[in-house]
Structure formats: C-alpha cells, structure tokens
N, C-alpha and C positions, 0 to 999 in steps of 0.2 A: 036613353040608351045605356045599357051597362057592359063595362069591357072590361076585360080579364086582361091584365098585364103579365108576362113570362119572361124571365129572365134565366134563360139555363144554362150551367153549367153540366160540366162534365159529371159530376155526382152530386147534383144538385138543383134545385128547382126555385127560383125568389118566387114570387108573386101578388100582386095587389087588383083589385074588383074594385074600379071606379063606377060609380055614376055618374054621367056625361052630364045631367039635367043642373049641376052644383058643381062635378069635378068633384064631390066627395069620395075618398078612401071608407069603401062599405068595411072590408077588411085585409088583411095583410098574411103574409109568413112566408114558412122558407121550409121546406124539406132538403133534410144532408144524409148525406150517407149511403146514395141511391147505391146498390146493387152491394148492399149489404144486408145481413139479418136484422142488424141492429139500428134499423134508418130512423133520422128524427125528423118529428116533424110538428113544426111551431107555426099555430094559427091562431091570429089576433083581430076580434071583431071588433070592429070600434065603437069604444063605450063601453067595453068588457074585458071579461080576466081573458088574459092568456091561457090557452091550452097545451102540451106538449103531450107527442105521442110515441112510442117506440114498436115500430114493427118492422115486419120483413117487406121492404121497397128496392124492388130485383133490376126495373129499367124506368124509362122516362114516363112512359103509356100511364105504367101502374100509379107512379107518382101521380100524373094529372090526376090520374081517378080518384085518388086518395086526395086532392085538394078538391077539387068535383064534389065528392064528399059530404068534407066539412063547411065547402060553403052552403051547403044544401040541408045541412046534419040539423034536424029538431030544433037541438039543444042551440048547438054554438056556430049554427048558420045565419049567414044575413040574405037569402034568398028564396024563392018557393022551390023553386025547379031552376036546373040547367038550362031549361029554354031562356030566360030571363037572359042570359050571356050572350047579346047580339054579336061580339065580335071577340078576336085575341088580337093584344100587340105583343111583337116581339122582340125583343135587342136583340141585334147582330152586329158585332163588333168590327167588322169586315165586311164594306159592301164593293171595293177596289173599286177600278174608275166604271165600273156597272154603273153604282146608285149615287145618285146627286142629289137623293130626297128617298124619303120612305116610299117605300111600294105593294101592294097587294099579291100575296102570296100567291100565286100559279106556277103552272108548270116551267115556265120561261125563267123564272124567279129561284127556283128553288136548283133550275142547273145553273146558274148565276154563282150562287151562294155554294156549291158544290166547287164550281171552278176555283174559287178562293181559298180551299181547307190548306193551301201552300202558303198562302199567306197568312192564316191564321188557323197552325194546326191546334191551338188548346183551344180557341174558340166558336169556332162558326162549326164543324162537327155537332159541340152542345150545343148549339143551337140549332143547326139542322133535326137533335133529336128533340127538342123542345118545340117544333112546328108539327113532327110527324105523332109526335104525344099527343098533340089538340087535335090532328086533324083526326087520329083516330077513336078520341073522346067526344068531339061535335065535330064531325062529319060536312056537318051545312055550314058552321058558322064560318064566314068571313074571316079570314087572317092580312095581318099587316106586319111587315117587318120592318123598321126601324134603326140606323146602321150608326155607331160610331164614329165611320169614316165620311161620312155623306155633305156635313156641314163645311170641310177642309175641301171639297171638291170647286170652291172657286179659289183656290189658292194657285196663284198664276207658274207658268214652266218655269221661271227662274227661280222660286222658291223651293219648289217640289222636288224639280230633277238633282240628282247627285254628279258630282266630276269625274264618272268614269264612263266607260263607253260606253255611246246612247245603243249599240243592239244589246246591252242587257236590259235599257228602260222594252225596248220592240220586241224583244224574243219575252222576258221573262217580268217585265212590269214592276222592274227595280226601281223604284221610288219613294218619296216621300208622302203618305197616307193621313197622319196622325189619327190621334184616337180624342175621348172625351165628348165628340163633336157634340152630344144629344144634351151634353151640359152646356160646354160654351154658349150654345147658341141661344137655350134659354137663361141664362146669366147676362147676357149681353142685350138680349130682350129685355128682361126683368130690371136693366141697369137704367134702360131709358126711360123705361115707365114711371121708374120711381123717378127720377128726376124730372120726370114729365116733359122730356124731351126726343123729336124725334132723332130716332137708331141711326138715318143716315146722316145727320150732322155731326156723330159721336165718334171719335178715335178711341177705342177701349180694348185694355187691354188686358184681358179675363187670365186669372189664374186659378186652379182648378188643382188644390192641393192636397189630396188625399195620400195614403199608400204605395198608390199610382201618383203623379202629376205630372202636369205640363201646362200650359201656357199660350195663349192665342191671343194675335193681333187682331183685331178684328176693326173693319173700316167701314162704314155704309151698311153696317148689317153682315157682312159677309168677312169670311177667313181669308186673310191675306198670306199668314204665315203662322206656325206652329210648333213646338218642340220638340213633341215623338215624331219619327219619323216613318220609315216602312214598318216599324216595327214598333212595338211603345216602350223598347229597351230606351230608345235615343232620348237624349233632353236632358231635363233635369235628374239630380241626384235626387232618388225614393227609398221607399222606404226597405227591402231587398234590391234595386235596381242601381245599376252602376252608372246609368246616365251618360251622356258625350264620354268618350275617352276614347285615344290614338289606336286606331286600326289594328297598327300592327302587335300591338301588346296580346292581340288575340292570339295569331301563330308561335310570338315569341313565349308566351306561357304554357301554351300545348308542347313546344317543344320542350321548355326546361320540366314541365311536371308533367311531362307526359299524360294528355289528358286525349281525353276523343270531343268530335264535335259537341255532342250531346254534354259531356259534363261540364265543358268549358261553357257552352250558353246557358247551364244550370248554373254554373257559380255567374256569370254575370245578373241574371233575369233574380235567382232564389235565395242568395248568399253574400249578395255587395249589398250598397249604398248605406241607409242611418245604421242598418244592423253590418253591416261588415264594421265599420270604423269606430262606433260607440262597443260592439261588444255586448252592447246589453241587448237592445229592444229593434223594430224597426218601428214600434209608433212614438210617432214625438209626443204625447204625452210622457211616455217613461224617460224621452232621451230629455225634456225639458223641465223632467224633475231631477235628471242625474246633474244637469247644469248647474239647480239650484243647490245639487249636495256639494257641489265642487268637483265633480267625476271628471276626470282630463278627457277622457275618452270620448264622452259626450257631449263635453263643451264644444271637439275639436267638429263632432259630427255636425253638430249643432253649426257651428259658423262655415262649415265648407257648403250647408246645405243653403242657410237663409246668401249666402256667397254667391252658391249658382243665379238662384231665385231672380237677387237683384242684377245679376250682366245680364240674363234672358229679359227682364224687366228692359232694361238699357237699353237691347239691342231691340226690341220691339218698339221704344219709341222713338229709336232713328228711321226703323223699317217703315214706320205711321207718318215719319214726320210730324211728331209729337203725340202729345197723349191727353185727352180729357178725362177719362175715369180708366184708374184701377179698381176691379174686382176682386175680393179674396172670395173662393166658396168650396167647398166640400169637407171631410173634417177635421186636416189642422189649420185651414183654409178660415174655416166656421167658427175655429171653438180654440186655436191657439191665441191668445193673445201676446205674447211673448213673441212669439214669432213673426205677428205682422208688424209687432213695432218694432224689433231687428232690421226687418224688408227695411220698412219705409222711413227709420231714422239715415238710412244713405242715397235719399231719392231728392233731397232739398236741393240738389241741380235744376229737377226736373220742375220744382215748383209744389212737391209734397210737403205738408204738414199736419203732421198726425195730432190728432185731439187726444189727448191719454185717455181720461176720463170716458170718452166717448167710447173708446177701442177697448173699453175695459168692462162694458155693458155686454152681458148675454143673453141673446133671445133670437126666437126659430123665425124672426123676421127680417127683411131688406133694412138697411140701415147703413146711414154716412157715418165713417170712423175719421174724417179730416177735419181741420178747424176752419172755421169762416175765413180764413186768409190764403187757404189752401189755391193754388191757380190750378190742382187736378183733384179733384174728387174720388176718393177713395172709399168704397163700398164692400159693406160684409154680405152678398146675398145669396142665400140659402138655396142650393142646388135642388130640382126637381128632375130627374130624369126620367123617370115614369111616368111623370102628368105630360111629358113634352110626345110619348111612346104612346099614351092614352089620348091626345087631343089631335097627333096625327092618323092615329089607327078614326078616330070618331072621323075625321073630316073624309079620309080617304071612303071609309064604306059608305058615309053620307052621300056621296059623287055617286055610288055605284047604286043608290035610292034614286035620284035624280034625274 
C-alpha cells in the first residue's frame, strides 16, 4: 500500500509517499507560498536530484494537484498513476478531548476538528484545508487524521486541569492538551526497542527539543504528564516562545505598553524566548556558536534555556517516581551536542552520566549517549513523525479492508 502523508499549514503543504510494503520514503517536499504568485515548490525522489519550481499556487486544492503532479510527472515522479495512492494521513495538531488515537476521516470527524479551530486557530483551519485538498483531488481515496493531542489523552485530571474554576474546564474546555504527542510516543516506542525492553516496565522521560519543545513523562507506554499545556505557549523556554511565566505579567504589560490581545500573544508565541534574550537567533545552533564567541547575550539564553530543560527534567522524575531513560530527539534534541551535555552534567542526583565521547558521535540513528555506570540511560533517538501518521493511516484503512 502506498500513502501520501500531508502536513498543512496555512501557506503551505509538507508531504512524503510511503510505501507501507518497507515503510520506505518513495519521495518528499514541501510547497510554500500558497496563494501567492511566486509559490515554491520542492520535490525530492529518493535516489535523486532535487527539483524546485516557481508558479502561481492560489489555495490548498491547487497545491495537492501540483504534488499529484510531480509524483506522477515522467521525469521526476516515483509512480504510474494516482490510483497507486490507496490512502492520505494527515497531522492535526488539535484533536481536544474528541480523539484519543487517530481516526478515519468522515463526516463526524471533520465537525470534530471544526469544533476545535478555538483551540487552535493557526492550526487545524490548515489542516481542515489540507483534508478538503485531497478529498477534492482523490475523491475515493481513504483519509486518516492523526492529532498531536491524542497521545497526552491518558494524562490523568490532576495533571491536566488547571487552579481555576472548573465551569471554564465545562463551559469552554480549559485545560491542559499538550502537543508533540505523534513524536513522544514514537520516541518512547523506539526507546524500548532499542533497549530491547518492554515499554511497560520503562519510566521515560522523552524530550522533544526542537524550535518548539516540550517534554513528557511517559510510564507504561502511556502520557502521564507534559509541558505545553492548552496551548503550546506553556512549558519550556523555545525558540520565539516564552515558556511558564506569571499570569499576570500578561495584563500588567498591556497596560504599561498598551498592547491589544492579539499583539501581546504575538510577542509572547513570535518575539520571546532564545531570540528575545540572545538578540541574535532563535535556533540554537547560532545561540551555541555565540556561546562559543563569548556573546553575554547568548551565553545567558543559553543557560536560562538548558536551566528550564533540567527542573522539567526533575520534576518529571518525581512526577514517575524515578526515571529509567532519558530521550533527547528532534533538532537541538538530535544534533546539539553541547547542549545535552549542559542537560545532563546536573542530572548526577538522578544517577546520569554522560559518555563524552559517545554524546559527541553523529548519526540519523537510535543510539546510548550514557556510560556503562549510568543507573539511567540516556538516548539520542531520531524522531519520525510521519512514519508514526503513515503506519497509523496503513493500519486504520487496513481495519476498513477487513
């Protein structure tokens, strides 16, 4: 079976064409710029050159067709025909307390994910228009959606609920959601495998450190508790993101700089965290080279960040009553090395110790960064979020074969 993965944003389209038969990646890309003249649009066959293309791509519809296209195109397709696409998966970053696992695109489904555009107005909108692309591009083919929130959905009430009055959790479903879940859960998967140990005997506690981050306990398999919260403002310090800070600094700031709702959750969400405080960058690559030039600015972002890191570290393995593996994964997650040995030079309470050498190795594989005397096990392993959106989309319409 071959599936088409969709990941949409607002002006934009990811996408990758698995074959289920291996789980190989046929080919990849991304169109930007949707409802522009000047749209771009990068398609990568695997085994081959890249392509980029510049036209006018007006909405989502056209997009698909334009990936439709090229996976089909002569030259620089990997497929005969569209029919060959038995199914789409689709990220949705927002499945609120609806989905507690992916589910099959229907009518039922798609006013579910409508209900939600309050909880996540920059996201599930794009993706609502990235379901209505395919359906209106392959009509027959099967869709599956996929939710960021869905894996935190066994996270029990005293984790989730917040200390104000419970008629706003009943009236308006004020709570704690988190995001990442489609990572976590296969990072926490992928943790056990490689150690060749089953998931429910593991206390892990997955960190998920990209641009975005955050942070999951994870016990038996399942989300006990998590970082972002309703919203994936909350948690840790990112990369524009302001992370935990005291409520009231929100009113107290609109009133002295006179701001409106809207600009004040733009500087929190687009204008804080590594780039508010360093000045320079929000990816830690640039902030972990200004370290190295001696930059104050960076230095400071630098330790407030790997700072949070480890109390969210702490507090998760009181929340576990203890911890058997840390996970680092996504890309300062993957590919900082500085940083995870910042983390875990102040985890030796916990029974961490980092193998320099080891932690100092790069490659797109699972791999222990602790030394043989470590009493927790510390893993670098390489996020898949698409294969986890492609093996649920395969299994779900295999059920509806059956």
């Amino acid at each position: 079976m071959k599936i088409l993965v969709i990941n949409a944003g607002s002006s934009s389209v990811k996408y990758q064409l698995y074959n289920m038969k291996d789980e190989s990646v046929l080919a990849k890309g991304l169109v930007e710029r949707i409802g522009m003249d000047s749209s771009i649009v990068t398609h990568k066959p695997t085994g081959r050159s890249e392509v980029t293309e510049v036209s006018e791509i007006l909405e989502h519809t056209a997009a698909i067709r334009k990936v439709l296209g090229l996976l089909t195109d002569s030259e620089h397709g990997v497929i005969g025909s569209i029919d060959e696409i038995e199914a789409v998966g689709h990220r949705v970053v927002h499945g609120g307390e609806f989905f507690s696992e992916s589910a099959l695109v229907d009518g039922d489904a798609k006013t579910k994910i409508r209900q939600l555009f309050d909880l996540a107005p920059l996201h599930n909108p794009a993706s609502m228009m990235g379901i209505k692309a395919a359906e209106a591009n392959m009509p027959n083919v099967p869709q599956v959606v996929v939710f960021d929130t869905a894996f935190h959905q066994t996270m029990p009430e005293h984790a989730y609920l917040y200390a104000i009055p419970r008629v706003l959790y009943h009236k308006h479903k004020v709570r704690r959601y988190g995001a990442h879940g489609t990572s976590h859960d296969f990072v926490s998967k992928a943790a056990a495998e490689f150690l060749n140990r089953p998931i429910e005997d593991l206390k892990i506690i997955s960190c998920h450190i990209g641009n975005g981050a955050s942070i999951t306990a994870v016990k038996d398999g399942h989300s006990i508790d998590t970082s972002m919260g309703m919203t994936p403002l909350e948690g840790l310090m990112m990369g524009t993101r302001s992370g935990d800070l005291d409520p009231a600094i929100v009113p107290y700031v609109m009133n002295k700089e006179d701001l409106t709702v809207n600009e004040v959750n733009s500087m929190l969400n687009k204008h804080s965290g590594l780039l508010a405080i360093s000045g320079i960058s929000s990816d830690m690559r640039e902030i972990t080279d200004g370290v190295a030039q001696g930059d104050a600015n960076s230095t400071l972002a630098f330790e407030m960040y790997t700072y949070r890191l480890r109390k969210y570290i702490g507090s998760y393995a009181a929340a576990l009553n203890g911890v058997d593996v840390i996970t680092f994964t996504a890309g300062a997650g993957e590919n900082s090395v500085v940083l995870r040995k910042k983390v875990c030079e102040n985890l030796t309470y916990l029974g961490v110790e980092l193998d320099e050498k080891l932690n100092e190795i790069r490659s797109g594989e699972p791999r222990r960064i602790s030394s043989a005397n470590s009493k927790v096990e510390v893993l670098v392993i390489p996020t898949n979020e698409e294969l986890v959106i492609a093996r649920d989309t395969f299994r779900i319409v295999q059920g509806l074969e059956s």
